[in-house]
N, C-alpha and C positions, 0 to 999 in steps of 0.2 A: 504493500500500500504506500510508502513511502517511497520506493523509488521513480512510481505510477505519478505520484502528487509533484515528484520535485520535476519530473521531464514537463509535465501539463503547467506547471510554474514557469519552466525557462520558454516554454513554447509561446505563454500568453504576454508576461512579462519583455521578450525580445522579437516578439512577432512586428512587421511592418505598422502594423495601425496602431499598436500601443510606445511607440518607441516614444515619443514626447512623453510619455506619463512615466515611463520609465529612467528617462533622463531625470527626473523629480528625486531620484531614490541611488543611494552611491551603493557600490556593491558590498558594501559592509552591511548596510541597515537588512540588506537583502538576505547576507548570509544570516546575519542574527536572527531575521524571521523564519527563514528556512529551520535553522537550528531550535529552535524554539519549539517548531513543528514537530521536529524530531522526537526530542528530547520529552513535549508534554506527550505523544502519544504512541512512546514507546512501552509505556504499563497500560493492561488490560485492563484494568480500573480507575484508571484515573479519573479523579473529579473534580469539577470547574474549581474548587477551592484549592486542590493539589496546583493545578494550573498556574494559577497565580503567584502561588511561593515558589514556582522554579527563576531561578535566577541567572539571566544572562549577560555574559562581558558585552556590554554595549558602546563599542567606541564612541558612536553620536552623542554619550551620554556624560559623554570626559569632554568632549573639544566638538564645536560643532562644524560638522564633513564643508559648509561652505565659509567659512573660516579664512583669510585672506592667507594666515600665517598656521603655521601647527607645532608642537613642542614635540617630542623625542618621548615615545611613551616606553616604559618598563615597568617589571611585574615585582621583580626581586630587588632593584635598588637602583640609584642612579649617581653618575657623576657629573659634575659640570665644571668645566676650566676654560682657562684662555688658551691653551695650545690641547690637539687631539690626544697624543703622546701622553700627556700628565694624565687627561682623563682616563685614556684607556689602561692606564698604567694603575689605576683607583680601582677602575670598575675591576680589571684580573685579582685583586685584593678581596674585594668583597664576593668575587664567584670563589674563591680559596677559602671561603670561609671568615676572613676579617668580617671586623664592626667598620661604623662607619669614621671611627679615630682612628684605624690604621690607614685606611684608605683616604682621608685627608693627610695624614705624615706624608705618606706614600706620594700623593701629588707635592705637597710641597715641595719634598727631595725633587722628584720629575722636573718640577719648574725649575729650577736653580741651572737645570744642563739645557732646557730644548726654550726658555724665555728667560735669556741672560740679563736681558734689560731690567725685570722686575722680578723674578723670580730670584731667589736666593736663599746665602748662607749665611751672609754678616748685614744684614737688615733686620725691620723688626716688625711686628702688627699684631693684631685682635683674633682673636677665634670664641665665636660663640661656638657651646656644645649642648643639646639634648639628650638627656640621657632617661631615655625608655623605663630603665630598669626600678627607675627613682622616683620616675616623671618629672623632673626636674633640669631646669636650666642653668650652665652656669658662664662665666666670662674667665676667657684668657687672654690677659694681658702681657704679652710677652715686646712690648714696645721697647725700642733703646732708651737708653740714659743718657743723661748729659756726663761725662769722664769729671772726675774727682776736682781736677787743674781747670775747672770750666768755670767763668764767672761772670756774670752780667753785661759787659763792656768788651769780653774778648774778639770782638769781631768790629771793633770798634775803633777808627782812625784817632787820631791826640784831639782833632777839632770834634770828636762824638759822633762823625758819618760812618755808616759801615763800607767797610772794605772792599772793595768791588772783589767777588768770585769767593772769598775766603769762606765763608760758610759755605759753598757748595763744591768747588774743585780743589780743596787742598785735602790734606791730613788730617787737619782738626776741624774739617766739616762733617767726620766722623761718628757717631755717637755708637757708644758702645753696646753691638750688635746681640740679640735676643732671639733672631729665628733659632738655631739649633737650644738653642734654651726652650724655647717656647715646644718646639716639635718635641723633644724628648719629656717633656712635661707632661702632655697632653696624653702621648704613649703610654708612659709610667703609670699614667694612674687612670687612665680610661680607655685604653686600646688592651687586645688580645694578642698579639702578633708582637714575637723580639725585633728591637732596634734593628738588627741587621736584618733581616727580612726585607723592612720597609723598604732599607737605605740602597739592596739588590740591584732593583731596577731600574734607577736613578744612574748608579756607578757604573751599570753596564753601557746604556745609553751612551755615557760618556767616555768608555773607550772605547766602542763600538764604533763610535762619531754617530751624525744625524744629518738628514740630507736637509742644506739650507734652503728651507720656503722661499718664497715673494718676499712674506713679513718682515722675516729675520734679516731678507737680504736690505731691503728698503732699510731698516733703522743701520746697519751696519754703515752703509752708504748712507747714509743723513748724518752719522755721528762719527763718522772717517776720520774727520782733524780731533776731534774731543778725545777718540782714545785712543789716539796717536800720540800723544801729550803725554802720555805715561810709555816709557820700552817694555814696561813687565805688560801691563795691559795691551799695547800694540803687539807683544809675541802671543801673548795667548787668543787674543780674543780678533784679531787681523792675519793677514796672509804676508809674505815675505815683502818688504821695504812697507810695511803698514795699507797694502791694498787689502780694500775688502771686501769677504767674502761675496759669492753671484750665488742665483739660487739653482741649485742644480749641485753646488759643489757639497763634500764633507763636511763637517766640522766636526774633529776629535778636541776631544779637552778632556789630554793624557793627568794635567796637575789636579786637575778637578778629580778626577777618579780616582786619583789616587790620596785626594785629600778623603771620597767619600768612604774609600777602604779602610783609612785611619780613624774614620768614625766611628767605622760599622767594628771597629774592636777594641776600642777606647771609652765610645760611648759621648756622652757631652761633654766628661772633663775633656780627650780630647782637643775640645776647640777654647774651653775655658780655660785650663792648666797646661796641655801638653804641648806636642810640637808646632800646632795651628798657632798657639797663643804668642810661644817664642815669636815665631815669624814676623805676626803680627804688629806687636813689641818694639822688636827690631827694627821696623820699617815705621811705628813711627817715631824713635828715640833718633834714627836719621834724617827723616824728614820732619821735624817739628812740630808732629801730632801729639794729640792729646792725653788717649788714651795708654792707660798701665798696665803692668800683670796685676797689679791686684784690684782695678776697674775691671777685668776679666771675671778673675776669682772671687768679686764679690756681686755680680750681676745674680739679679733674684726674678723668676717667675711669679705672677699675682693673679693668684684667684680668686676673682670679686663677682660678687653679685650683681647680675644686668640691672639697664634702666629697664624699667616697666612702664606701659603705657596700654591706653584702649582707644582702636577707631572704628567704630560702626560694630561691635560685639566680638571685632576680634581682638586676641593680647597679644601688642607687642613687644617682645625681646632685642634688647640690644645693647651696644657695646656703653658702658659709662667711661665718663671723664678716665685720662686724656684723653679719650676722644672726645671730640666735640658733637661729631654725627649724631653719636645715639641719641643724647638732650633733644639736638638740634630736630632730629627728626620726627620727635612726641611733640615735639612742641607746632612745629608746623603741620602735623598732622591735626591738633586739638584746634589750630587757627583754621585749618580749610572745614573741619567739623562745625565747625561756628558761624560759618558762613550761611549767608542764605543763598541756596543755588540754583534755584527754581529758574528751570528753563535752561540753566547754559551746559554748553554740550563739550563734550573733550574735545580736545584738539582746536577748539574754536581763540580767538582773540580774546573774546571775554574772559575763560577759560584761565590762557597767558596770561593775562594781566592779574587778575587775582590770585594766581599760583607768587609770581614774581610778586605781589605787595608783601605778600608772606614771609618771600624768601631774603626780604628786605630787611624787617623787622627780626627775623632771626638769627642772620649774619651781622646785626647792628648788636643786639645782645654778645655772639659771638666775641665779639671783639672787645668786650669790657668782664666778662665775668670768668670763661673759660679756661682753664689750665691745669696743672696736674695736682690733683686734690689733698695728696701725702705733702705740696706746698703752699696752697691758695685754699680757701672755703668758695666750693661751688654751689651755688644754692641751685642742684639739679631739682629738689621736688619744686622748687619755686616757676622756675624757668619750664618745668614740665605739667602745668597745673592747667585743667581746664579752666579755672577759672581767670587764670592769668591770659589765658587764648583769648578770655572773652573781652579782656580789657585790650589787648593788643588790636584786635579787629575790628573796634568800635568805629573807629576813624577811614577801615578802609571802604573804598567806593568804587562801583562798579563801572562809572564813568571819567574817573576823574583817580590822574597820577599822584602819588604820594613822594616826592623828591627825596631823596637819598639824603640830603640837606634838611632835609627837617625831621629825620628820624634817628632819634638818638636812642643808646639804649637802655632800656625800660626798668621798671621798680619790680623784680620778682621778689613773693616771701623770703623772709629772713633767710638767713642759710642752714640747712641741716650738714702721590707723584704725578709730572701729570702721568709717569707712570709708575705705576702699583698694579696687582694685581688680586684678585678673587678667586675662590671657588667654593662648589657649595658640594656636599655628601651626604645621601640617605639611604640608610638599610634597611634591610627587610626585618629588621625588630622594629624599629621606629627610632633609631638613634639616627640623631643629624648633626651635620657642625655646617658652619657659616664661617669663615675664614680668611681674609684681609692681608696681606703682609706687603713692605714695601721696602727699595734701596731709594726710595722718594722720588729724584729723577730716574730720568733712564741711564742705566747703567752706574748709577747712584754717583760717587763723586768721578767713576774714572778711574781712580786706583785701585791694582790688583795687590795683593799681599803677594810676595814675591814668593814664588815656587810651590801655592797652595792652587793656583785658576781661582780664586774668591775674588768677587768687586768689594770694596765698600761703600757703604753708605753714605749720604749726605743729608742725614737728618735733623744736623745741628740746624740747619735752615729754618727748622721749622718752629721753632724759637721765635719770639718776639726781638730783634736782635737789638732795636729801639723801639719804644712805645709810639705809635702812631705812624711808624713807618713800614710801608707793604712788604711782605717777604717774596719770593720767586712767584709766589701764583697771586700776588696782587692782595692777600691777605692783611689785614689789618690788624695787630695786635695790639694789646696792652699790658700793664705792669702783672697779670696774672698768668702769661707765659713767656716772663723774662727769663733769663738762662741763669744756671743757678747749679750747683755739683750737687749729681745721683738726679736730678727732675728729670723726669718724661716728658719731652716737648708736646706740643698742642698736634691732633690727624683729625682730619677731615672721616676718617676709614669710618665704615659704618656695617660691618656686619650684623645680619639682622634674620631672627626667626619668628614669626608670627605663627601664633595658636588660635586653632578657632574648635570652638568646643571643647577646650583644652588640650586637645592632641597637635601634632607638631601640622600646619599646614603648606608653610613656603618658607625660603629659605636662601638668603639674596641677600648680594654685594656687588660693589664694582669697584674698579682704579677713576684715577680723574684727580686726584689733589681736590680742591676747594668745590668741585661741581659732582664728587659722591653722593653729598648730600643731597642734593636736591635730585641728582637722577633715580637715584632709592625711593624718595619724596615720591614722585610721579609715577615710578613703578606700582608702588603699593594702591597709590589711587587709581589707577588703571585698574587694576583687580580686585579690590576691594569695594571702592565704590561703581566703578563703571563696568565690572564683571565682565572685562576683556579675559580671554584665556592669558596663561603666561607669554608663551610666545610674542600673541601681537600685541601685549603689556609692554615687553620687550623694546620691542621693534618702535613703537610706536615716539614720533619725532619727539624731541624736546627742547624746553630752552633754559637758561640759569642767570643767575643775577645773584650777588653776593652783596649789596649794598652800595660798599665800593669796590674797585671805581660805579660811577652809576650808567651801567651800559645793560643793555639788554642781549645775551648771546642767545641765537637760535641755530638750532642746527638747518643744512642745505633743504632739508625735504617737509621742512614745514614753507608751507604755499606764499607764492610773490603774494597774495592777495589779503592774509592774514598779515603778513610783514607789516604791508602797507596800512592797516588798519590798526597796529599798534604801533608805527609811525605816526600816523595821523593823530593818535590820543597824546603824543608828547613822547613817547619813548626814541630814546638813543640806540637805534639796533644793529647789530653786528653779527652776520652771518660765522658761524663757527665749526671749527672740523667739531668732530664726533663728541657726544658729550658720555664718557664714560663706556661702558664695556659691563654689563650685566648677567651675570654666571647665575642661573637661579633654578629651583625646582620646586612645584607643589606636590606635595598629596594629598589624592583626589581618592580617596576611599580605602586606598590601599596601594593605588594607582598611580609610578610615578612618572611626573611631566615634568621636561626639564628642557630648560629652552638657555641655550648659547648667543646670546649677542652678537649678531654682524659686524656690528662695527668692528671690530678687531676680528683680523681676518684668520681664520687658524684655529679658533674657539670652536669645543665639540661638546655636545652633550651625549654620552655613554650611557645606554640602558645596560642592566643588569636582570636576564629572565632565568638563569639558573643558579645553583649552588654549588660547588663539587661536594 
């Protein structure tokens, strides 16, 4: 009877006269009905109530079939990074058996060899973690330090101007680095899987070598004279008389592998006590960097409790002071809450413009109260209070600009790169992590530690280095992230897990320096409020505004005709490349969608449908 029903289905369903009605229906919905057929009246007694409790996978029912964009569906878990390589390097971890902490270590090592620019080993960042077993959320802060010798003025000329370059291409633009702290932290006490496991795949990679992309060839060729500037860096990371790599060619990176092999049997003293550190050391007691051996051996991991926050019933998770994001992000979230929206549609100019008064008033607080909380009083529940949203939004109008000149920043309650990189991780238990790390710039200051293939960092940047003067991304600080020995300087980075019904639902970050924020910002409104799938959440254009300078950046695919219309209201606007690079994934019942950001070209989302 069933195979009688399914030929007299394809016969009617693809027959000439019904072919328009059948264009209505994708072959999915088809299979599921067909299935369905099967399935209910393969027992003799089935009854209209058995009917009903059978339960089928319904793709339509995750993402809808005319969808402009679609996410990367998996059963068993899923990866998301900025290069394929890292992901698929996650998702082999988790079909092995790993949780989803091994399999974010796991990519981080990956990144370090196949996205030199931001991936690494002597940088620092955020990982939010869910942990299933607990139900419970927590924060890793594994951000650099300011070095011991570091003090408020150090970057500072006799007349009080900053030094042109010296926080970002020298030695002491260094801050002493917390990734491998940070990854073995996370392992230690919430992954399943040994260090060396992890670190496997990574070390192979790199002496294997990896065929250079477009991607990798384009920044090598953009940043040609920059790490040229260094011999150790022009040998490892350039080709002979400092040309660089084309895509198509090798890259091995012999120092690196053999720096991960010293890991994977040392462990994290290793890079904090052993021959990594020496190195280190050495190169900057010759070069007149900052950091010490015992800035090494005294760098500490912190596990702090997230910001919490609520928008439209769901909780969100995210990273606390020093980062500024997480605050930043409840707080602009509770202002768009507060708004009355009636009528305006995404993507439209009205839209723009109330998104940006937002991102005004946030970034103006940013610059007065923000910094690292073990030195300054952050008054996060203040800064993160709906009630504090409602007084922030009084003033803003649907027709009429609010100038960046007359928004100072505001009374909260008392107190209680542009490249970096992302990725997000979910298992089939339900543990997740969210995870941020950065060398700040690309390729972070330029210098390699000699005979290790590691860049460092140039995080001291990100320091307030004078009060009221911008730092590399145009950022405004003040006296609560002046430079200061052992502070955490001030990140944009925003890793971020949202719960909805309390189970873990999406899980999303990206790179960008100062414009994290606000692309996470509009992410979550997309899906939350405007119940875009993730994907065309994703995809979907954006624009950023920090306060100051007071300019309006939109990216190329938002329309001449909307431009024009928030030209016309008074805005200052400036077409800009890509705003950020969003690695993200929901679960959808059980069901994971994971959608890789285009803009960064190379980005893969990794389903996960078995287990070994």
């Amino acid at each position: 009877m069933q195979n009688n029903f399914i030929i007299s289905m394809k016969k009617c369903l693809f027959s000439k006269g019904n072919l328009q009605i059948t264009q209505r229906y994708s072959a999915i919905k088809l299979a599921g009905l067909l299935l369905a057929f099967i399935t209910t009246n393969s027992a003799a007694n089935t009854t209209t109530e058995q009917i009903k409790k059978v339960e089928v996978p319904r793709l339509w029912q995750l993402v809808d079939y005319y969808d402009v964009s679609h996410p990367v569906i998996g059963r068993k878990g899923m990866v998301v990074s900025q290069k394929r390589m890292a992901s698929e390097i996650g998702a082999d971890i988790l079909r092995k058996g790993g949780n989803a902490v091994d399999a974010a270590v796991a990519v981080g090592f990956a990144l370090s060899v196949v996205l030199p620019r931001a991936g690494n080993l002597a940088g620092g960042g955020f990982m939010m973690v869910y942990l299933a077993d607990k139900d419970k959320t927590i924060a890793i802060d594994y951000r650099e330090t300011a070095p011991a010798a570091a003090y408020k003025d150090v970057f500072l000329d006799k007349s009080g101007y900053p030094i042109a370059n010296k926080s970002l291409k020298t030695l002491s633009a260094s801050g002493v680095p917390g990734t491998v702290a940070g990854l073995h932290y996370a392992l230690e006490n919430y992954g399943s899987m040994s260090w060396s496991e992890v670190i496997e795949p990574a070390e192979k990679l790199a002496r294997k070598g990896i065929i250079v992309d477009d991607d990798m060839a384009r920044f090598f060729y953009k940043d040609q004279m920059f790490l040229a500037n260094s011999a150790e860096t022009c040998r490892v990371y350039l080709k002979a008389d400092c040309k660089p790599y084309v895509a198509g060619d090798v890259f091995i990176q012999e120092d690196l592998a053999d720096s991960l092999v010293y890991l994977q049997q040392q462990g994290k003293a290793g890079f904090y006590q052993g021959d990594i550190a020496k190195k280190l050391v050495a190169a900057m007691e010759q070069g007149g960097g900052l950091i010490t051996a015992k800035d090494l051996a005294d760098y500490r991991v912190k596990e702090v409790a997230p910001i919490r926050g609520t928008f439209r019933g769901y909780e969100i998770l995210t990273m606390p002071p020093p980062s500024s994001g997480g605050v930043h992000l409840i707080q602009m979230l509770n202002m768009f809450e507060a708004l009355d929206l009636d009528g305006i549609q995404q993507g439209s100019a009205a839209m723009i413009h109330l998104q940006t008064e937002i991102f005004k008033r946030a970034f103006a607080d940013r610059s007065t109260f923000l910094g690292d909380p073990d030195f300054v009083k952050v008054p996060s529940e203040g800064l993160t209070s709906k009630k504090y949203a409602k007084v922030l939004t009084k003033n803003i109008k649907r027709n009429k600009i609010t100038p960046s000149s007359d928004i100072k920043a505001g009374k909260p309650s008392e107190y209680e790169s542009p490249d970096t990189t992302h990725f997000s991780v979910m298992d089939n238990a339900g543990n997740v992590v969210s995870s941020t790390y950065t060398l700040n710039h690309n390729y972070g200051s330029g210098l390699t530690i000699p005979g290790t293939g590691i860049l460092l960092n140039n995080t001291m940047d990100d320091f307030s280095l004078k009060p009221g003067s911008p730092n590399s991304y145009g950022l405004i600080g003040g006296t609560a992230n002046a430079i200061a020995a052992n502070k955490r300087p001030l990140s944009s980075m925003t890793p971020t897990i949202v719960l909805k019904d309390g189970a873990p639902y999406l899980a999303t970050g990206t790179p960008g320096g100062s414009k994290i924020i606000t692309a996470v910002f509009q992410q979550l409104v997309n899906v939350l409020y405007f119940k875009m799938n993730i994907a065309e959440a994703t995809i979907a254009p954006r624009a950023h505004h920090q306060w100051q300078p007071d300019i309006l950046y939109v990216e190329r695919n938002i329309s001449a005709d909307t431009v024009q219309l928030l030209k016309n209201m008074g805005y200052t606007v400036e077409v800009s490349s890509s705003l950020g690079s969003l690695q993200s994934i929901m679960n959808h019942n059980g069901v994971f969608l994971g959608a890789a950001d285009p803009r960064r070209p190379g980005a893969a989302a990794i389903a996960v449908d078995t287990i070994d």
